[in-house]
TIKEKOL-472768 format. One record per atom (N, C-alpha, C): x, y, z; atom name; residue in three letters; residue number from 1. Coordinates in steps of 0.02 Angstrom, whole numbers. Layout:
BEGIN
+--------+--------+--------+----+-----+-----+
|     c1 |     c2 |     c3 | at |  aa |   i |
+--------+--------+--------+----+-----+-----+
|      X |      Y |      Z | CA | Ala | NUM |
...
+--------+--------+--------+----+-----+-----+
This chain:
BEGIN
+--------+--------+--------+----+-----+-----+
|     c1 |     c2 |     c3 | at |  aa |   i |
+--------+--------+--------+----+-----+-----+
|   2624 |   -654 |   2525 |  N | Unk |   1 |
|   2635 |   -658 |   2454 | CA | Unk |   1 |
|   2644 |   -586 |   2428 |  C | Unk |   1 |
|   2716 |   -576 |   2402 |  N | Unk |   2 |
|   2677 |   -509 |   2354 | CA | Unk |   2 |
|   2687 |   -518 |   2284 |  C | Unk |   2 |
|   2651 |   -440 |   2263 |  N | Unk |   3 |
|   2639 |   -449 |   2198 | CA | Unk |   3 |
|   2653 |   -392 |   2184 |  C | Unk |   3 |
|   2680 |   -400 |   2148 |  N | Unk |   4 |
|   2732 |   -327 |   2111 | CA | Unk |   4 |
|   2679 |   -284 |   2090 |  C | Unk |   4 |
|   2701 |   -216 |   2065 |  N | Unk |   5 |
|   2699 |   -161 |   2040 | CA | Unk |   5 |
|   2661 |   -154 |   1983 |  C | Unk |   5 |
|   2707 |   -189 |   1929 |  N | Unk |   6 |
|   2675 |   -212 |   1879 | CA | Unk |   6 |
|   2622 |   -261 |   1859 |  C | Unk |   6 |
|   2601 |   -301 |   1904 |  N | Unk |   7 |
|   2553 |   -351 |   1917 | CA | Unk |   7 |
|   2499 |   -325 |   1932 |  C | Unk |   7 |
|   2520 |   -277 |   1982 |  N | Unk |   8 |
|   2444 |   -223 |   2026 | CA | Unk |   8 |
|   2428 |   -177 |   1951 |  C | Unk |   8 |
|   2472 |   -145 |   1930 |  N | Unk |   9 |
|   2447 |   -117 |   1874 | CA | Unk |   9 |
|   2402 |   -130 |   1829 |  C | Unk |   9 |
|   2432 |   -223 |   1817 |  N | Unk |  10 |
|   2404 |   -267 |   1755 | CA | Unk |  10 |
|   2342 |   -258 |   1795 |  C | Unk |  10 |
|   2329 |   -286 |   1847 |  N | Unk |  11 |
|   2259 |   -299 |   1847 | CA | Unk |  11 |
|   2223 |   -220 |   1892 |  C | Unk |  11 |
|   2254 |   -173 |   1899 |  N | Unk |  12 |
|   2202 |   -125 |   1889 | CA | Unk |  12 |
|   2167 |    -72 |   1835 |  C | Unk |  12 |
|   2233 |    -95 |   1773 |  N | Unk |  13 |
|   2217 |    -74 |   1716 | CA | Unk |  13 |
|   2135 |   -115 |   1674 |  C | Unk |  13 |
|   2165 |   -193 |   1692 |  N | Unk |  14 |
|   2107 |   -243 |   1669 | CA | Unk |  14 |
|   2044 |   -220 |   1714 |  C | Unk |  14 |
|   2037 |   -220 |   1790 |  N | Unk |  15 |
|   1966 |   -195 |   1818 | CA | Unk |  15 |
|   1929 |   -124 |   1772 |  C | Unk |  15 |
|   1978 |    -55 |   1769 |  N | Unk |  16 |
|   1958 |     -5 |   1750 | CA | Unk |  16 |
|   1940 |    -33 |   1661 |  C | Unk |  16 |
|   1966 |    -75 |   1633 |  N | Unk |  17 |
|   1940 |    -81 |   1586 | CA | Unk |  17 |
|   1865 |   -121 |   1580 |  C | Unk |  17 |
|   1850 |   -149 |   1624 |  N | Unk |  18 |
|   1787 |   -187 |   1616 | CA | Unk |  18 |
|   1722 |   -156 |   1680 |  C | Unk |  18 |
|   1740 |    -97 |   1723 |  N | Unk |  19 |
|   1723 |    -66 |   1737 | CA | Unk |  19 |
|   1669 |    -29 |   1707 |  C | Unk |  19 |
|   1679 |      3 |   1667 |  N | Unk |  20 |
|   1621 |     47 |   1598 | CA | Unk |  20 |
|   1578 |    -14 |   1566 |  C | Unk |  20 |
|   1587 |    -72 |   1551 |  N | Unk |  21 |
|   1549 |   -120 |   1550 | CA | Unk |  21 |
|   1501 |   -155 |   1588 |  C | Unk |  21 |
|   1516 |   -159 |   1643 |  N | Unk |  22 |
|   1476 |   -170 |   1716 | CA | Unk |  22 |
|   1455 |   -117 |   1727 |  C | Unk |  22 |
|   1462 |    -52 |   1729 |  N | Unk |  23 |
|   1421 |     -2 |   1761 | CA | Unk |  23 |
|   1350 |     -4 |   1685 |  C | Unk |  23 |
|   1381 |      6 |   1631 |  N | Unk |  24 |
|   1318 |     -8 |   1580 | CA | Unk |  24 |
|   1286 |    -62 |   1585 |  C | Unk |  24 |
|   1286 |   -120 |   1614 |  N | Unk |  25 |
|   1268 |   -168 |   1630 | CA | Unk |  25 |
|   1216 |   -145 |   1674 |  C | Unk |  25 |
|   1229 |   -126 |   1745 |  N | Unk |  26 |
|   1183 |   -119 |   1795 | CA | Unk |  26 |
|   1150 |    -56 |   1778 |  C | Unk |  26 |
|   1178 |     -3 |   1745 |  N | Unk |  27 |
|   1128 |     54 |   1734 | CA | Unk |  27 |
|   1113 |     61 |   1671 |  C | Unk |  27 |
|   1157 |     82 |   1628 |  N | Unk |  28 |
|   1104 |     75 |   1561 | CA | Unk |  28 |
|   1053 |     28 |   1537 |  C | Unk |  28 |
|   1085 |    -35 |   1540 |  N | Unk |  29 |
|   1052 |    -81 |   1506 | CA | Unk |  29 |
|    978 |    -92 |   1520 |  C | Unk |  29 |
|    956 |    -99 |   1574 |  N | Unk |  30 |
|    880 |    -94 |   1601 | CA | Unk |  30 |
|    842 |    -41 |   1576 |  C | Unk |  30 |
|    847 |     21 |   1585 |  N | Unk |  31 |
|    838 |     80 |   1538 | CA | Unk |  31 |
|    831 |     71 |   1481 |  C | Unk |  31 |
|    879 |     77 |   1418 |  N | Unk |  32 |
|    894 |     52 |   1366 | CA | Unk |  32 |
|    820 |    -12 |   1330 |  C | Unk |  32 |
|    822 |    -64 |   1371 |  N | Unk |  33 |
|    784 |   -101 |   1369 | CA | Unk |  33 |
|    717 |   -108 |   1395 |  C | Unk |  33 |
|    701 |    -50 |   1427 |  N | Unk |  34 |
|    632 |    -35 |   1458 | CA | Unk |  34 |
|    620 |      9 |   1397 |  C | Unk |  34 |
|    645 |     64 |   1376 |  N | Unk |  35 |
|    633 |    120 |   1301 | CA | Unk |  35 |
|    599 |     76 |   1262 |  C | Unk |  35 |
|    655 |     13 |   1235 |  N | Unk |  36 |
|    656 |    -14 |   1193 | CA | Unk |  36 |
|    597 |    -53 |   1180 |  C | Unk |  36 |
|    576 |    -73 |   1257 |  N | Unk |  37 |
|    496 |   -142 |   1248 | CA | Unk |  37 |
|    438 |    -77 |   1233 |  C | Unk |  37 |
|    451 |     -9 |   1272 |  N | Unk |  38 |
|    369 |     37 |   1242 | CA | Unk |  38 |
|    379 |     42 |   1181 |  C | Unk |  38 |
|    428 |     63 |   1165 |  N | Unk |  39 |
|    434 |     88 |   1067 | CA | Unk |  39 |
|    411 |     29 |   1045 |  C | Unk |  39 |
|    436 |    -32 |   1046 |  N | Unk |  40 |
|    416 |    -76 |   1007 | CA | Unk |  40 |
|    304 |    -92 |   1029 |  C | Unk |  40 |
|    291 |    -91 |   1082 |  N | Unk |  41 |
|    242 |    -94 |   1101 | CA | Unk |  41 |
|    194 |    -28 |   1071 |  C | Unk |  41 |
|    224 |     17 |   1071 |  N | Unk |  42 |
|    188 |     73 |   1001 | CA | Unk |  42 |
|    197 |     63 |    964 |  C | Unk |  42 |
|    221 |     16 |    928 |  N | Unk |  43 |
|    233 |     10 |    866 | CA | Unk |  43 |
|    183 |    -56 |    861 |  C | Unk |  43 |
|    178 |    -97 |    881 |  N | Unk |  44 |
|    131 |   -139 |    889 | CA | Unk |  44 |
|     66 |   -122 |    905 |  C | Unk |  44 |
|     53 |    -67 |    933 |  N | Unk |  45 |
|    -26 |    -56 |    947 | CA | Unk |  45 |
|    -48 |    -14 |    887 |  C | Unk |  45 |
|     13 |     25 |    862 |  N | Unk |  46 |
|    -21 |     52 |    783 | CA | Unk |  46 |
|    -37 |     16 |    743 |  C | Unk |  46 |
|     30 |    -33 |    724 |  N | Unk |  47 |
|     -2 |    -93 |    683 | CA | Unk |  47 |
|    -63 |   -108 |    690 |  C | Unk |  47 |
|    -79 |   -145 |    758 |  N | Unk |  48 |
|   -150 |   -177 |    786 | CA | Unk |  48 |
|   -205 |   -124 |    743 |  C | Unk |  48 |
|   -220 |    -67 |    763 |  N | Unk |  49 |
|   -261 |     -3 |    738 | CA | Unk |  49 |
|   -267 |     -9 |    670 |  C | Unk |  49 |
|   -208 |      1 |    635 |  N | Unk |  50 |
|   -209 |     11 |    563 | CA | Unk |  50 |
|   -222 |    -58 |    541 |  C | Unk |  50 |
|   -227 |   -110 |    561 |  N | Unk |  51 |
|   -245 |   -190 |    521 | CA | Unk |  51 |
|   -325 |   -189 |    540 |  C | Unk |  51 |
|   -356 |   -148 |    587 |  N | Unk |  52 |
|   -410 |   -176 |    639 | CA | Unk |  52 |
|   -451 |   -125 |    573 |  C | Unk |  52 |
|   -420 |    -27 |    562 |  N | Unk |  53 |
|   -433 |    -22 |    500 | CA | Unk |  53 |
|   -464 |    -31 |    427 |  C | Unk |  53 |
|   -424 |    -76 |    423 |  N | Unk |  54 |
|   -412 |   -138 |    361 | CA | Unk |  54 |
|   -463 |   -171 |    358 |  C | Unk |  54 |
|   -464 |   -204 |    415 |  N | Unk |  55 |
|   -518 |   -254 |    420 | CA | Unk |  55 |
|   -591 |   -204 |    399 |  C | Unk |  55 |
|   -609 |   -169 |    461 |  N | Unk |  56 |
|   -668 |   -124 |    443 | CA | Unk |  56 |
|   -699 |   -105 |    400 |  C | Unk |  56 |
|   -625 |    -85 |    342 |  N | Unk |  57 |
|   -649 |    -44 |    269 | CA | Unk |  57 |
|   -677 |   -107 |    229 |  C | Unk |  57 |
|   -625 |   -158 |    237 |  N | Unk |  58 |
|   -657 |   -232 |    193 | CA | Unk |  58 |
|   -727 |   -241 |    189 |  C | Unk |  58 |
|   -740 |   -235 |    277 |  N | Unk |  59 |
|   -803 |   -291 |    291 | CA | Unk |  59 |
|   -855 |   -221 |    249 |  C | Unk |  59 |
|   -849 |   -168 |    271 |  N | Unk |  60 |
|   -906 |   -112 |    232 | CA | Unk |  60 |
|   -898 |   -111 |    154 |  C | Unk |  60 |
|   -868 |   -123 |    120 |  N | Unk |  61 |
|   -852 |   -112 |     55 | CA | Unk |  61 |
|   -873 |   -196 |     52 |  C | Unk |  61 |
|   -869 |   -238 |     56 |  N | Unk |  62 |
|   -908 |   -307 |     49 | CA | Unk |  62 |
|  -1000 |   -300 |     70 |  C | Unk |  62 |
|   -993 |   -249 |    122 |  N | Unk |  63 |
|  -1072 |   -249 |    171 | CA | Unk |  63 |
|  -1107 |   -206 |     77 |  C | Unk |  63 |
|  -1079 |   -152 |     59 |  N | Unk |  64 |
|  -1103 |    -99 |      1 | CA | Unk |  64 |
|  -1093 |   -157 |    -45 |  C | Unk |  64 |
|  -1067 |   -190 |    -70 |  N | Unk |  65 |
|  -1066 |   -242 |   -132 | CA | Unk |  65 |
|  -1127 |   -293 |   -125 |  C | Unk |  65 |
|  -1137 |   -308 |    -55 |  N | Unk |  66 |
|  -1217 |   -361 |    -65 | CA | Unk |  66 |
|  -1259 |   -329 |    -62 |  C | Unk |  66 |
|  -1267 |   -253 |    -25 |  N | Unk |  67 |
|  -1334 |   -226 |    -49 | CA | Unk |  67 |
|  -1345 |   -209 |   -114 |  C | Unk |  67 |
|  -1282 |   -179 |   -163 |  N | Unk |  68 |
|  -1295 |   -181 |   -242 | CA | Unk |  68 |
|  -1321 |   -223 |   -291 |  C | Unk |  68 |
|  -1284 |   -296 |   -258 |  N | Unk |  69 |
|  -1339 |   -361 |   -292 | CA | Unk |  69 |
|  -1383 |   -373 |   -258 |  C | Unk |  69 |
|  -1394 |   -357 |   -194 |  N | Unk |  70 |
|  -1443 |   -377 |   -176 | CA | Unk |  70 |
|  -1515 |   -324 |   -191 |  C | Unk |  70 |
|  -1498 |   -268 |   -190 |  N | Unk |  71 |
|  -1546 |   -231 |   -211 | CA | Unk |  71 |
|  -1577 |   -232 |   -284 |  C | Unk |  71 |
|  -1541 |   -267 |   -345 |  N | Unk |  72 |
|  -1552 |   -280 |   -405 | CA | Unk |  72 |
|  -1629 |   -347 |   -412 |  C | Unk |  72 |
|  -1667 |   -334 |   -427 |  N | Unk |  73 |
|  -1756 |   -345 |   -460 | CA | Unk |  73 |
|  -1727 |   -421 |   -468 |  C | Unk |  73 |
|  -1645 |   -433 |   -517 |  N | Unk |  74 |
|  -1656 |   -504 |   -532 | CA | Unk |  74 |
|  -1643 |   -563 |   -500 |  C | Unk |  74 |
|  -1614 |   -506 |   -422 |  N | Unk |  75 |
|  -1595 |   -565 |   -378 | CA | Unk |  75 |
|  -1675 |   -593 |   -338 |  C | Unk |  75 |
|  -1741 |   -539 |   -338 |  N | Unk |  76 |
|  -1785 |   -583 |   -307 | CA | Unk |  76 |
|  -1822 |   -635 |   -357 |  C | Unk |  76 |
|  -1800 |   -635 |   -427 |  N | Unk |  77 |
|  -1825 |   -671 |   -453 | CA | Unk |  77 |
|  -1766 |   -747 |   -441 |  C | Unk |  77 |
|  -1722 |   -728 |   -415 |  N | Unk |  78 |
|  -1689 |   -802 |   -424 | CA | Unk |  78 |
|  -1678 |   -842 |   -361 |  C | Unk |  78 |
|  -1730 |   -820 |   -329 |  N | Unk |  79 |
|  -1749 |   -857 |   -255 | CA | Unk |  79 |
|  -1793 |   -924 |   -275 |  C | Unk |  79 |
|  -1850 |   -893 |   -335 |  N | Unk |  80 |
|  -1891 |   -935 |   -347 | CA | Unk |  80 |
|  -1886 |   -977 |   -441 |  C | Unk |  80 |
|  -1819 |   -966 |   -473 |  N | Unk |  81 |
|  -1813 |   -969 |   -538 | CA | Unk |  81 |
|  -1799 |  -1043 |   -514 |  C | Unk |  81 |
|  -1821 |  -1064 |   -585 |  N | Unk |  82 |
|  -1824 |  -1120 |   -625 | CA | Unk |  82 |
|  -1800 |  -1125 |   -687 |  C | Unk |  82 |
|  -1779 |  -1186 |   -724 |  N | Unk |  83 |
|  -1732 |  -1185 |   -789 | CA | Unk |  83 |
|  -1801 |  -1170 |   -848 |  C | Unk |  83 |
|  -1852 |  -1182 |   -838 |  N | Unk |  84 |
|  -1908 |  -1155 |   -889 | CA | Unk |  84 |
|  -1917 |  -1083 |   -883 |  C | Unk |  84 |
|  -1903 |  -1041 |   -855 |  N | Unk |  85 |
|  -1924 |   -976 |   -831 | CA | Unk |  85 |
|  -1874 |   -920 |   -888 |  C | Unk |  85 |
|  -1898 |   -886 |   -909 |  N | Unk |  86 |
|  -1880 |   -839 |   -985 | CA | Unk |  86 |
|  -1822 |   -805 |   -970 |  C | Unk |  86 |
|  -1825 |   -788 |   -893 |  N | Unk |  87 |
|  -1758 |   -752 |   -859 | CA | Unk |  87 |
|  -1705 |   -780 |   -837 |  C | Unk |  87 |
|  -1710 |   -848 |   -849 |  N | Unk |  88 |
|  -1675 |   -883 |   -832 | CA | Unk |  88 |
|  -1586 |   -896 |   -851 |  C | Unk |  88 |
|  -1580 |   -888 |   -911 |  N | Unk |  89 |
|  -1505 |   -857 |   -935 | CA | Unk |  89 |
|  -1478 |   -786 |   -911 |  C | Unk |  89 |
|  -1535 |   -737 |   -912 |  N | Unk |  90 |
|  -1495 |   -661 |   -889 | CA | Unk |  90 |
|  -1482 |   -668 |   -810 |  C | Unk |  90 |
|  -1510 |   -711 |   -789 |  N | Unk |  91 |
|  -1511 |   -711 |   -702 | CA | Unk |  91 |
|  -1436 |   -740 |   -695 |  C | Unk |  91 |
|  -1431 |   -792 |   -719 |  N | Unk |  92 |
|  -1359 |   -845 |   -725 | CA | Unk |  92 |
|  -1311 |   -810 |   -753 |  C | Unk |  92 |
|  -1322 |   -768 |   -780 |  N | Unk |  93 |
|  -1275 |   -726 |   -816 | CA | Unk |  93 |
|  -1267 |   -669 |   -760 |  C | Unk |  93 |
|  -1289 |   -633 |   -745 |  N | Unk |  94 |
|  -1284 |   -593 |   -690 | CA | Unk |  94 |
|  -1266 |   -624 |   -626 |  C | Unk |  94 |
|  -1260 |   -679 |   -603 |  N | Unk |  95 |
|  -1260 |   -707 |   -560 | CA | Unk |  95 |
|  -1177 |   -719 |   -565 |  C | Unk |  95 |
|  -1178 |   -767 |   -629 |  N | Unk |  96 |
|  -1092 |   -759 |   -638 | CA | Unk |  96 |
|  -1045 |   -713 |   -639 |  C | Unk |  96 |
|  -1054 |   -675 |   -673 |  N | Unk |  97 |
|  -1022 |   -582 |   -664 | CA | Unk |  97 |
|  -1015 |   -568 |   -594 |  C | Unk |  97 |
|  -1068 |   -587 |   -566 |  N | Unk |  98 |
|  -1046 |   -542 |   -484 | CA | Unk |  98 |
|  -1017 |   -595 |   -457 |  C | Unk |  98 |
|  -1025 |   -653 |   -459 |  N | Unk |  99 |
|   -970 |   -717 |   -409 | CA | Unk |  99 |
|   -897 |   -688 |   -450 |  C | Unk |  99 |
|   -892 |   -674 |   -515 |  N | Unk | 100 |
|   -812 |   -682 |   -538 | CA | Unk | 100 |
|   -787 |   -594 |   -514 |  C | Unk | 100 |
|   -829 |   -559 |   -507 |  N | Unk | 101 |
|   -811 |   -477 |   -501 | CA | Unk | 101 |
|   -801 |   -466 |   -391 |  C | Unk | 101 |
|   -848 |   -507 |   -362 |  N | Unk | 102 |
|   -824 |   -501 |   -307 | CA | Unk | 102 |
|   -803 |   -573 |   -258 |  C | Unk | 102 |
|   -761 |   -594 |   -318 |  N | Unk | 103 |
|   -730 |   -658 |   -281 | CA | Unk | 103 |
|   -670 |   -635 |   -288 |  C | Unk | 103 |
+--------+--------+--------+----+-----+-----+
């Protein structure tokens, strides 16, 4: 069989063109995509850090908010209050303020 001149051309022009595609294929691309999973994987473990952070400052700034009511005289009276007891409105009243201020 032959095949002309121009035929061999056509298709050595078409190989050399898809050539640079296949070689990035087998060598860049693995590379490329190995970079690509650590960056993103640092970028995910900062996240992780800076939310873990987050969390920390919450739970201490909640931990400092119950010792403030809890350290307050009217919370040991309202372990044992009753609706006859004289303190009984300022306690409920204080009681509400801090459920609506740290809810």
């Amino acid at each position: 069989m032959y095949i002309s001149i121009k035929n061999r051309l056509i298709l050595l022009l078409i190989a050399f063109t898809l050539l640079p595609f296949i070689l990035l294929r087998i060598i860049a691309y693995p590379r490329v995509q190995a970079d690509l999973q650590d960056v993103l994987i640092r970028n995910l473990d900062g996240i992780g850090h800076k939310q873990s952070e987050l969390v920390t400052n919450w739970m201490r700034e909640r931990v400092k908010d119950s010792r403030v009511i809890a350290s307050n005289p009217l919370i040991v009276k309202c372990a044992k209050i009753t609706r006859d007891d004289k303190d009984y409105m300022d306690i409920l009243q204080y009681l509400e303020v801090a459920k609506i201020e740290y809810v």
